[in-house]
N, C-alpha and C positions, 0 to 999 in steps of 0.2 A: 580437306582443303584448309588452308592456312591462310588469314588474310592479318597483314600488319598495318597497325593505325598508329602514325607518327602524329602527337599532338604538342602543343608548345611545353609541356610536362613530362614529355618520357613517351617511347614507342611499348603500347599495349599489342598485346595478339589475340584471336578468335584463330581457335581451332576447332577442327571437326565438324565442317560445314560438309554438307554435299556440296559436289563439282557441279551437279546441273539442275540444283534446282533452290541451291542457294540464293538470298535475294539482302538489299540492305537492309530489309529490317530485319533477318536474323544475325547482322552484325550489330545494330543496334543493340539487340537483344544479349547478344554477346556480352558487350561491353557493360549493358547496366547487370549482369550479375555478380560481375566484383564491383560495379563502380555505380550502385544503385541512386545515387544521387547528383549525377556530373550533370554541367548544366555547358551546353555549346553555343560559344559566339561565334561560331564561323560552324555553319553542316560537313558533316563527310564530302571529298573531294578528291579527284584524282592529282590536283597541280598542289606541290609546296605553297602555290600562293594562298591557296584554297579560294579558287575562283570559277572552277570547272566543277560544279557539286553533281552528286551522284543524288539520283533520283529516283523513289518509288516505282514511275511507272518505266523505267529504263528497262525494266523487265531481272530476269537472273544477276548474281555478278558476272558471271562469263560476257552473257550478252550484254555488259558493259564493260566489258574488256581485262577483268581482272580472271589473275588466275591466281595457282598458290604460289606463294610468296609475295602477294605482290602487295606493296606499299598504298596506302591513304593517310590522307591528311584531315587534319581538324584544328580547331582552335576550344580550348574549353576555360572556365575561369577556376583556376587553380584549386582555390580553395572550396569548390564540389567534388573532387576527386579523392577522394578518401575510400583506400579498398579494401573491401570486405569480403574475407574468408566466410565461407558458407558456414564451413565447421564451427570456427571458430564462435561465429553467431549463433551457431545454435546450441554449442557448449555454453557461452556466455549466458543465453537464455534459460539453459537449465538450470545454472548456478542463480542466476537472479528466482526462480520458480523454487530453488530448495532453500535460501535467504529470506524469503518471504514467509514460507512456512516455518522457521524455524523464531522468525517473529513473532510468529502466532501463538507459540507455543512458550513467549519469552524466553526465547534465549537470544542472545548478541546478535547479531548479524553478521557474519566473517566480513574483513576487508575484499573488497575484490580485485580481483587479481588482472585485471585488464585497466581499472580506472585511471590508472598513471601512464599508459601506454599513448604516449602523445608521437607527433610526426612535425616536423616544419615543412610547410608550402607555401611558393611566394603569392601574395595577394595579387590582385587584379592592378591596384596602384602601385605593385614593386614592393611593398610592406612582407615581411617575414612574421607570420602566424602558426602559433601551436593549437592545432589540430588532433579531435581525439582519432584514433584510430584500430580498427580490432583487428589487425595483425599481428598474430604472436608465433614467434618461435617452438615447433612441438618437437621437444626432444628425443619424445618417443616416437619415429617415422617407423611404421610397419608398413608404409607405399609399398607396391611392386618395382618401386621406383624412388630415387631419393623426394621429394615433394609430389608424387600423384601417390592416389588411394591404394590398399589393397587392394588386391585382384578378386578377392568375395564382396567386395563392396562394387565392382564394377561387374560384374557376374558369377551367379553361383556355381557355373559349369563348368570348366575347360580342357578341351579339347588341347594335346600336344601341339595340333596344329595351330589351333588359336595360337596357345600360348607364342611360339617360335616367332609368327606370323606380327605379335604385337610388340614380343622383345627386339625383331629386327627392326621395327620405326624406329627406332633410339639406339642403334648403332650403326656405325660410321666404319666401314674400312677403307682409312685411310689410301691413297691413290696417288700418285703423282700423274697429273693432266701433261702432253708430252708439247702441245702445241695451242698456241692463244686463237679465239676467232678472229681478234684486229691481228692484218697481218703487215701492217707497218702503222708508222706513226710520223707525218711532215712537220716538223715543228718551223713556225715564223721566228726567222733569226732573230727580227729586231723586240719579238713580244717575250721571248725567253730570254735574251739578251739583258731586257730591262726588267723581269724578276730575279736574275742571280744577280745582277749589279746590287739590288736593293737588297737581298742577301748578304752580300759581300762588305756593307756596311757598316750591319753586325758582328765580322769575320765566321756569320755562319749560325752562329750560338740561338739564334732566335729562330723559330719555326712557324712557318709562315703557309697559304697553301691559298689558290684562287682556281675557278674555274676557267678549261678550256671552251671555247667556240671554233666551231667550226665547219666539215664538211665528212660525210665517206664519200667513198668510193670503192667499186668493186675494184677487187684486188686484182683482178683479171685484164682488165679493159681499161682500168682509170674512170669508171664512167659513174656522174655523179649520181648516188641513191638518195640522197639527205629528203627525211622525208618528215612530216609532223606526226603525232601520232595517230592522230585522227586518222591520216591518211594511210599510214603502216599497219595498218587495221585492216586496211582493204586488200593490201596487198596480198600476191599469194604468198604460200609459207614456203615456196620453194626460190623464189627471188629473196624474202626477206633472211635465208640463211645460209646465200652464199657468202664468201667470206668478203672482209673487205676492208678497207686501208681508212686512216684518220687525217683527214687537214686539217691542223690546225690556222687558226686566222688571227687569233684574239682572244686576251687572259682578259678575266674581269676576278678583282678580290673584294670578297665578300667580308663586311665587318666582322671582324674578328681580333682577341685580344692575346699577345704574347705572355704564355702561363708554364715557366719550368715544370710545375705539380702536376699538374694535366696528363690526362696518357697520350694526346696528341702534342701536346707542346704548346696548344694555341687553345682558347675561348673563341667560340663562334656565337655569337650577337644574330640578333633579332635584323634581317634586310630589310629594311622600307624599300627600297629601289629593286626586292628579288620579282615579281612580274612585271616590271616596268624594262629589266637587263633583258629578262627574256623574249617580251613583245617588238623590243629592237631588233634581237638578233635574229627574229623570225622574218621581221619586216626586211632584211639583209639577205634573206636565206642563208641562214647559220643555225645550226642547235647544239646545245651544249655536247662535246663530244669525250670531254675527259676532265678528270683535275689534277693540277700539280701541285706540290706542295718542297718547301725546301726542310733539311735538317744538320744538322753539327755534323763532322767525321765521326765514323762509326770505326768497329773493329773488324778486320777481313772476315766474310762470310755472313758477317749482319746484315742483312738488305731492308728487310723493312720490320719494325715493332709490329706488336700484336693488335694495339690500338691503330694503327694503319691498316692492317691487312685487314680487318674488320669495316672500317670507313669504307676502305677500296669496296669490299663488294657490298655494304649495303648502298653504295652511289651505282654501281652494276646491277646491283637487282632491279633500283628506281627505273633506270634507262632501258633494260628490256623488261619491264612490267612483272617481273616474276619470275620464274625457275624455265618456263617452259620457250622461250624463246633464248638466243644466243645474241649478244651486242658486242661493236667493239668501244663500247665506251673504256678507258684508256687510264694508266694512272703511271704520272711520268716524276719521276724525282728528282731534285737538283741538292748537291751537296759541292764542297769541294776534297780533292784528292791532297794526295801527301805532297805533292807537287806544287800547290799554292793552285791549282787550274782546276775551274766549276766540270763537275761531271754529271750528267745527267742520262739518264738513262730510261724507260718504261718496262712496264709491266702490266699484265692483267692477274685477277686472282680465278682460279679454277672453277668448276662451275660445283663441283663437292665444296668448295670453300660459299660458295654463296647459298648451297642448302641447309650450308651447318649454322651460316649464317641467321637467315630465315628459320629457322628454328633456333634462333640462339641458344645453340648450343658451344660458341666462343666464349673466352672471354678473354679481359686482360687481365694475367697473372703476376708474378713477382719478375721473371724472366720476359724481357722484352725479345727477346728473338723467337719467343715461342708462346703460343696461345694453349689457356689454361680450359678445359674439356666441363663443361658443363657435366655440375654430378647426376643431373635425370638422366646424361648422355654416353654411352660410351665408345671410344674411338680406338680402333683395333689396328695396329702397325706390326707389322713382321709377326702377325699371328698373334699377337699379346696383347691386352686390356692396358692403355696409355693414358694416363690422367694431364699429359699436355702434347702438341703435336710444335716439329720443328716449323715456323713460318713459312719458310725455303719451299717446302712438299705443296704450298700454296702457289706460288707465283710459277708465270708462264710468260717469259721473255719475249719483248717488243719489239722489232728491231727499228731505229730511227733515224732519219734522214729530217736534213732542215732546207728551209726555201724563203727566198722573199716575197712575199704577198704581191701581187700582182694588184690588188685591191687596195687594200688596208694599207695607213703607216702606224707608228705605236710610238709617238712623240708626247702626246700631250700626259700631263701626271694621272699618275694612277689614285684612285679612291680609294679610302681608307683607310693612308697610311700615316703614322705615326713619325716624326723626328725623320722626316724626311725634307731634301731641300727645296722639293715644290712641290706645293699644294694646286689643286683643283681651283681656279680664278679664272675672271673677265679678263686679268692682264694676262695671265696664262695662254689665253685664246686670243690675244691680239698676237703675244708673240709667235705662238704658229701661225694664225695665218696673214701675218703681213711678210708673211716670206711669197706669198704668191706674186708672181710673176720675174722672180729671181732663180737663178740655179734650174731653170725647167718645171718651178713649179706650178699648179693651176690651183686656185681658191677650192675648186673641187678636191685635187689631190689631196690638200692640207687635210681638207675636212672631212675625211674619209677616215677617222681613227676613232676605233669602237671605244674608248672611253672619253674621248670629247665630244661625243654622238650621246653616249649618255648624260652626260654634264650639260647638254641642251636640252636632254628631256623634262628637265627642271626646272625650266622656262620656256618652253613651245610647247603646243596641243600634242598629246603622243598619237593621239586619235586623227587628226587633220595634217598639223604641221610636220610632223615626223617621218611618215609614209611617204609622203611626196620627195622629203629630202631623199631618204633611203632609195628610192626609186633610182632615183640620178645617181646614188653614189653606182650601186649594182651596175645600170645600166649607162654608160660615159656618155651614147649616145643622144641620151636624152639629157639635155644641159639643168645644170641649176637654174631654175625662175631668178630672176632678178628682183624682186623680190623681197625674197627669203638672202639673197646676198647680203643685199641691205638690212636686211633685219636684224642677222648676226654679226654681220661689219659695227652696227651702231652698235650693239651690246658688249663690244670686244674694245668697243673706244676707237674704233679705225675711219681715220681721213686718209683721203683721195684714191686715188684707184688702188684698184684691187681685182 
């Protein structure tokens, strides 16, 4: 069993757990054998927020809902992460044990060969510090594997069948998946409308990506599944793997910095508002159901880089908790064509794409159209040992249709963007909604748009003030209090009715 722990420094892995009787402290334990001295401000968690901690007495990880592959979070302070090769340390300590002795005996003491081996990690305040560290490069790898042990240091005996049995973990024959589990995808005209516009300001060149919100539905019936996790737990496993369709309702972009270098194109920044998006959109009945992201004109047959297809399914792994369930969590692309006109299209990555994932055994290579094969791993195509795989053999076509929200509008400006012509503001939100009562609109309708719904989570109780609003928006029938009218009228600067 494979468990991956995403912390604000880098995704570590624990492998080789038992499936049933695994528990977190032998992930703890895991982690302090390379990283014997990390110290955590935030516990293991199941939420990106890390606000859902996972607990001793929760029993096994299974019976806390994890299986392999499946994603935790933590927060730690940088500078205790410093990781330690076992080998390495106990080689070091022989060498320090024969330096000693050979002082004794007056002679010199050799330089040592690790002393200069430093790391940069950023401080707790954002400071950049050199840190020692005992990872070194061993030239000489006699692993059974490029970086694991030899096979007599993991056992003195083997058996053919062992052997076969342990070199298939670590090979891949390649597959192409012929059909996705999402088996469409609704996109909100006016919420995709207003990220390729904001696209098309850059003429494209800048790459950009936000999270979708929204709904399934069986694929069969239309009929809504959107469930939390909590609750998807309960479910049986034969509802939770019929197939099923994506609504979208509502983009939210997550801070992030436009970076050519980058394999994605973009820096993604630390959310202060990522629990707070998502306690909204629960409060809405909405959960994050995809992401999109936009990029430049590519060349025919390029569909997506290696550092995408990678994104794509460690965001599919998060959303079905691991390898062993199926999601249509969703990954929809907007670029424009040769024709001057945005093309947008989705896709999901294969479910061999998200094992090789979880075992990163991806990577990004020199070739953007093609993912570069981890050397522990190898990946076997048309009968032959391949040290990169085409992207294309990954993806599994989404077909899409778009709709107007019956709910939602997506007027007010979007967060987070940069040299754009409106920013997030109190005039912002008088100008939407002093449009109520003109054109058919209600103070409700206006205010029914998930990123001016967040932009009041930053002045109203999310815990009291919030709910209640959300309440009314879902349900029409129950009107806004009056209230809460007034509340946000005066903060928007709005005189007389409304």
């Amino acid at each position: 069993m494979l468990i991956r722990i995403r912390s604000n420094v880098g995704v570590w892995r624990v492998d080789g757990l038992n499936d049933s009787t695994a528990t977190l402290q032998d992930v703890l334990q895991g982690i302090a054998q390379t990283r014997p001295n990390v110290v955590y401000t935030k516990s293991l968690c199941t939420d990106p927020a890390c606000t859902q901690e996972l607990t001793h007495e929760g029993g096994t990880l299974q019976e806390q809902g994890l299986h392999h592959g499946s994603m935790i979070h933590c927060r730690v302070d940088a500078s205790t992460c410093v990781e330690i090769n076992s080998a390495v340390a106990g080689a070091s300590a022989a060498e320090d044990s024969t330096a000693t002795s050979s002082n004794n005996t007056g002679q010199e003491k050799p330089p040592s060969t690790t002393s200069n081996n430093m790391k940069r990690i950023i401080g707790p305040d954002g400071s950049i510090k050199l840190v020692h560290s005992n990872e070194t490069k061993i030239e000489d790898d006699r692993g059974f594997r490029k970086g694991m042990l030899p096979l007599r240091d993991m056992k003195m005996a083997w058996t053919l069948n062992e052997f076969v049995a342990l070199d298939s973990q670590y090979e891949f024959k390649i597959k192409r998946q012929e059909e996705a589990f999402c088996k469409g995808v609704s996109l909100d005209t006016s919420s995709v409308g207003d990220f390729q516009t904001y696209l098309r300001r850059f003429n494209f060149t800048r790459q950009r990506f936000g999270f979708l919100y929204g709904r399934h539905v069986n694929a069969e019936d239309d009929k809504d599944t959107t469930t939390t996790k909590e609750s998807d737990n309960d479910k049986n496993k034969n509802e939770k793997q019929s197939p099923q369709k994506v609504i979208v309702e509502a983009i939210y972009e997550p801070p992030q910095e436009a970076d050519p270098t980058a394999a994605e194109g973009f820096v993604i920044h630390e959310d202060p508002m990522e629990d707070t998006v998502d306690s909204l959109a629960q409060m809405l009945g909405l959960i994050k159901v995809g992401w999109i992201y936009g990029h430049p004109p590519r060349e025919d047959g390029f569909v997506m880089s290696a550092a995408e297809v990678i994104m794509a399914a460690e965001f599919q792994l998060e959303a079905a908790g691991g390898l062993e369930e199926d999601t249509p969590f969703v990954t929809v692309k907007v670029t424009v064509g040769d024709d001057g006109n945005a093309s947008v299209e989705a896709f999901q990555v294969s479910k061999q794409c998200m094992e090789m994932a979880a075992e990163e055994a991806l990577e990004v290579g020199d070739k953007p159209g093609y993912c570069n094969v981890n050397e522990t791993f190898t990946a076997i195509q048309e009968g032959k040992a391949s040290k990169t795989v085409e992207n294309n053999f990954f993806l599994t076509v989404v077909p899409i249709v778009q709709h107007t929200s019956e709910i939602f509008v997506s007027h007010f400006p979007k967060a987070n963007r940069d040299l754009d012509d409106r920013n997030q503001s109190h005039d912002e939100m008088k100008r939407q909604l002093q449009k109520s009562g003109k054109e058919g609109w209600t103070f409700l309708d206006l205010l029914s748009d998930f990123n001016l719904l967040i932009y009041l989570c930053k002045f109203l109780d999310v815990a009291t003030d919030i709910p209640k609003i959300c309440e009314s928006v879902v349900d029409r029938s129950k009107g806004l209090d009056e209230g809460y009218k007034l509340i946000i009228a005066s903060m928007a600067g709005m005189d007389g009715s409304y």
